[in-house]
N, C-alpha and C positions, 0 to 999 in steps of 0.2 A: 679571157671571156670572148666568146664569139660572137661577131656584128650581131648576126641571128638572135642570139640571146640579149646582147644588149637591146634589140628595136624592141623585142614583146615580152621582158620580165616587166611583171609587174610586182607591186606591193602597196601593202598598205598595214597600217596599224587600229587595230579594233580599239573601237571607241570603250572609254573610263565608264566605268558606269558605278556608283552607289561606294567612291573610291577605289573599287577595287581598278587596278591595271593589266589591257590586257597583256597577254605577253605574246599572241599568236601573231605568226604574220599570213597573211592571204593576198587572191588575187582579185582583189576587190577592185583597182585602179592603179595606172600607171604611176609608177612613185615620181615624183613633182621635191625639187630644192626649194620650191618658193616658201618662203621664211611665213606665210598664212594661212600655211595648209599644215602648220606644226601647232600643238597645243600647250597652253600656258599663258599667263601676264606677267610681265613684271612691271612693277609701281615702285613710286619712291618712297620711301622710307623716312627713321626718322636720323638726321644726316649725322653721321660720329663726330663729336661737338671737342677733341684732342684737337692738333693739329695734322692739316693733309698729311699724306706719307704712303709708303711704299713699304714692302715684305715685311708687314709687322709680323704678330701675330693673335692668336685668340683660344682662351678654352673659355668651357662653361659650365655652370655651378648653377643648380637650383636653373630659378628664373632669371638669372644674369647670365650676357655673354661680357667675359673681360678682353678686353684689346689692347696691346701694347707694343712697346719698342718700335723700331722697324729706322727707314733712313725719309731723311727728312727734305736736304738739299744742301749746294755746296759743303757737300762731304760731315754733313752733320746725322749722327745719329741717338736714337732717342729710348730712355730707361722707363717713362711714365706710362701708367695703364689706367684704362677706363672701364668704367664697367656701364651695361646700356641696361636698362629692367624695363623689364616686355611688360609689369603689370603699368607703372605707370607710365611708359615709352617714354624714358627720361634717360639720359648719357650720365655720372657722377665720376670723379676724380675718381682714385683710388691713392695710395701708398702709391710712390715711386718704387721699381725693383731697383734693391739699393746697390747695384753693378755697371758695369760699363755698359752705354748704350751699342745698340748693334741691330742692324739686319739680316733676314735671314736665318734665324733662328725658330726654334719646333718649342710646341707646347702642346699639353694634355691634362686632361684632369682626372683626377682618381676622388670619389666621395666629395666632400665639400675642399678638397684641396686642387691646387694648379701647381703644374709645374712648368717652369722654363730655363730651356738651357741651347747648348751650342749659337752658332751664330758667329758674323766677321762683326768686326768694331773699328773698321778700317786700317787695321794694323796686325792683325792677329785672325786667326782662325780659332774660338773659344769653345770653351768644352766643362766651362762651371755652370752648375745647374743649382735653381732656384725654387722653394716650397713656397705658395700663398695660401695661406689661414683666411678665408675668407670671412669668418666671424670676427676675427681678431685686427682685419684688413693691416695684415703683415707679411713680413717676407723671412724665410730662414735657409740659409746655405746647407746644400746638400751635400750628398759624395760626390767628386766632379764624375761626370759623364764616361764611363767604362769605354769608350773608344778614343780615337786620337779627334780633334777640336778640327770643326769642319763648319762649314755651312750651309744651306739649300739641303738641308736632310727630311725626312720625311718620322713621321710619330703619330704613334696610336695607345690608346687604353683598351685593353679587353681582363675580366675576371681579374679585375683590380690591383693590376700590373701595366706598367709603362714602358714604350717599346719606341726604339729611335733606330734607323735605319737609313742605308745611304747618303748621297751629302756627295762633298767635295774640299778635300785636302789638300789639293796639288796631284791629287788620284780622284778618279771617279773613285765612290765606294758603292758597297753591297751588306754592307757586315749588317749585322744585328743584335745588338745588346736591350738587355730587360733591366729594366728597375723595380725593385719591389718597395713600395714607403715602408712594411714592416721592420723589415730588418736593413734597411736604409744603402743599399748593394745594389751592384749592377753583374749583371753574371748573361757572357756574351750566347749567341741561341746559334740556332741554325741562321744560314745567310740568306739575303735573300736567292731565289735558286734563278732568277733572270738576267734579266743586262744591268751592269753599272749603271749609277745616274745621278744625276743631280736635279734639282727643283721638282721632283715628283709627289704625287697624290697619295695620300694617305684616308682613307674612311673606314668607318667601321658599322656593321651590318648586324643586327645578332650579338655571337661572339665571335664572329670573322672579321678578320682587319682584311682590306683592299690595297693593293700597292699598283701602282699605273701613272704610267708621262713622264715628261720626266726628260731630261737633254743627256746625250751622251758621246763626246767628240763631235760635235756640230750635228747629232742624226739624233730621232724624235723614238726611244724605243714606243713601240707597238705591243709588247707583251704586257700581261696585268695577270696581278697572283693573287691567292690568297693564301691565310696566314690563320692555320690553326695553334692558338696558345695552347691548348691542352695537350696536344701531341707533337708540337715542333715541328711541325709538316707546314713546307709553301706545295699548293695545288694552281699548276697555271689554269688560266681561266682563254676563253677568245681572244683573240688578238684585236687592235684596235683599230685595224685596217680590212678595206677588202681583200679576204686572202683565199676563199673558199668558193665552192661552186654554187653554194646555196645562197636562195635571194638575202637572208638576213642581213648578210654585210656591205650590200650592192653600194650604198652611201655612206658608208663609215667612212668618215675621216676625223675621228678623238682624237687623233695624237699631237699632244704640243707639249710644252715647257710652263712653268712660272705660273700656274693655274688653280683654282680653287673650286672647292667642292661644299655640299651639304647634303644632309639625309633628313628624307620627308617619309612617315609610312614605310620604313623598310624598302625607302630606293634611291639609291644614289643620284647625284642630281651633277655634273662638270660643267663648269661654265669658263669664259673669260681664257687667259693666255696666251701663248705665242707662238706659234708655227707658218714658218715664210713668214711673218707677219702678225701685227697684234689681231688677235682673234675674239667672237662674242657668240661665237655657235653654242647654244646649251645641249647636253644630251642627259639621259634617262638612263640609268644602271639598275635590271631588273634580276636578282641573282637568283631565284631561283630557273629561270631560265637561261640565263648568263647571257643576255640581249641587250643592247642597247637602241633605246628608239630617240630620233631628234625630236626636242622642243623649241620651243619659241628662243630666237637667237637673244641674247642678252642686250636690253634696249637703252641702256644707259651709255656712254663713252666706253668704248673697249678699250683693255687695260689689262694689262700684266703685272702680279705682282699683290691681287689684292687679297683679303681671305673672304673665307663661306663660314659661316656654323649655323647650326639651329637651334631653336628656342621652342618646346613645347609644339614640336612636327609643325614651323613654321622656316623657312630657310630664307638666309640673309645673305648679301655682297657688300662689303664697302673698303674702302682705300685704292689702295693701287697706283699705277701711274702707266701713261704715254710716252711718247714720248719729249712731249712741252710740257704735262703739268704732274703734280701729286694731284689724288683726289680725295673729298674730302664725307661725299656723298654716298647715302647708305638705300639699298634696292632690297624689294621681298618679290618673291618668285610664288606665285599660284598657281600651281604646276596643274590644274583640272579646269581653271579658268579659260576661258577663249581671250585672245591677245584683245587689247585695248590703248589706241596710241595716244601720245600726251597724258598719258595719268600720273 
């Protein structure tokens, strides 16, 4: 980029109006880092009532989000899940998953069921996979997981099928295997077509699954794909750096590791993780434009390792850890709200 162009690009992001998002950018005013010229609140929540913890995980069913596993502290890790109901903002036990506890590990849900599988248990690299009956609040063993036992892998549901992708074995991976609950089978896909990775983002849009972030030999890939179930096709998408001549990507910098995501209204929302450092940047994933715009930075303790889901186009953060503490405190993102400090 040339001085020249760095002193007089400008940008800026058109205001929300009636929800809808804009996606244009213009040259309305000089684009500004300052974390109050980004839009969105985040407030506290009602705090996941388990114990603190790190790389659990989470699917969601109905009006429940379930939360489970994940590592605790001195090398303890943990089988129990909770489940949180948005109608009456209350945390409830659940069934323990009746297997080895572990971090690390993917989940998804298909209809009124969850699944979880893969994951370390500080000895192993695991790759048996787990059904929850949420009527029945049970658990039943699956086929194990059609790849080799990994953890930090990345999973989506689309057209009600379950999809596990990348990770880490003692190799970065890429693979891509499907599970169908019908006929209770894993049958491997197309790979995914970018960089190895580990601890990467998984969302899903539509019926397009997102794959993006993600650590790979110490460097933060940049690419992000999508992932058509019906044809087998990954389509790369923008990269998640400045890489182009045009203003859109002037302050991108998404790319990190061990991070967590939500969808509000059909737009992806990354928050939290770690690049050079624990990070709390939010941004904005608008796919029919394929744009990313920053929001309001993430105002709770930044933290690596926590998860995101949503409840009824409402999106949630909680767990994680520092590098001093587990955490145990759960945040909601207002993604149209104007920021508000101490709330």
């Amino acid at each position: 980029m040339s001085r020249l162009k760095a002193v007089f690009r400008q940008t800026c992001t058109l205001t929300l109006s009636l929800g809808v998002v804009a996606t244009g950018l213009s040259s309305c005013k000089k684009s500004s880092n300052k974390d109050e010229d980004y839009v969105g609140n985040w407030f506290r929540s009602y705090d996941f009532e388990g114990v603190a913890r790190t790389e659990a995980v989470s699917f969601v069913i109905g009006n429940n989000a379930y939360v489970g596993t994940g590592y605790k502290k001195d090398d303890e890790r943990l089988n129990d899940f909770w489940a949180f109901d948005q109608t009456t903002a209350t945390w409830y036990q659940k069934a323990d998953m009746p297997a080895k506890g572990r971090n690390s590990a993917v989940a998804f849900s298909i209809g009124n069921k969850g699944y979880v599988g893969t994951g370390y248990d500080g000895i192993s690299y695991l790759k048996d996979f787990w059904e929850y009956d949420a009527d029945s609040n049970s658990w039943t063993r699956k086929a194990d997981f059609g790849g080799s036992g990994r953890y930090g892998a990345a999973a989506f549901a689309i057209n009600g099928k379950g999809y596990i992708t990348t990770g880490y074995d003692d190799n970065f991976l890429k693979d891509l295997w499907e599970y169908d609950p019908a006929t209770n089978q894993w049958v491997q896909k197309a790979s995914l077509a970018g960089t190895k990775r580990k601890d990467a983002l998984a969302f899903v849009i539509g019926n397009t699954a997102y794959v993006c972030t993600g650590l790979n030999n110490g460097a933060y890939p940049d690419d992000m794909w999508a992932y058509d179930g019906n044809t087998n096709v990954w389509t790369q998408k923008r990269r998640l750096i400045n890489v182009s001549d045009e203003d859109y990507d002037d302050n991108y910098n998404i790319i990190r590791s061990n991070a967590s995501s939500f969808v509000i209204d059909g737009l992806a929302y990354v928050t939290t993780g770690e690049h050079n450092g624990v990070t709390g940047t939010t941004w904005m994933y608008e796919p029919n434009s394929d744009i990313w715009t920053q929001k309001t930075t993430f105002e709770a303790t930044t933290r690596i390792g926590a998860i995101g889901f949503s409840l009824n186009n409402r999106g949630y953060i909680t767990t994680g850890n520092n590098s001093s503490a587990n955490f145990d405190d759960m945040w909601e993102f207002a993604p149209y709200a104007k920021k508000v400090d101490n709330d």
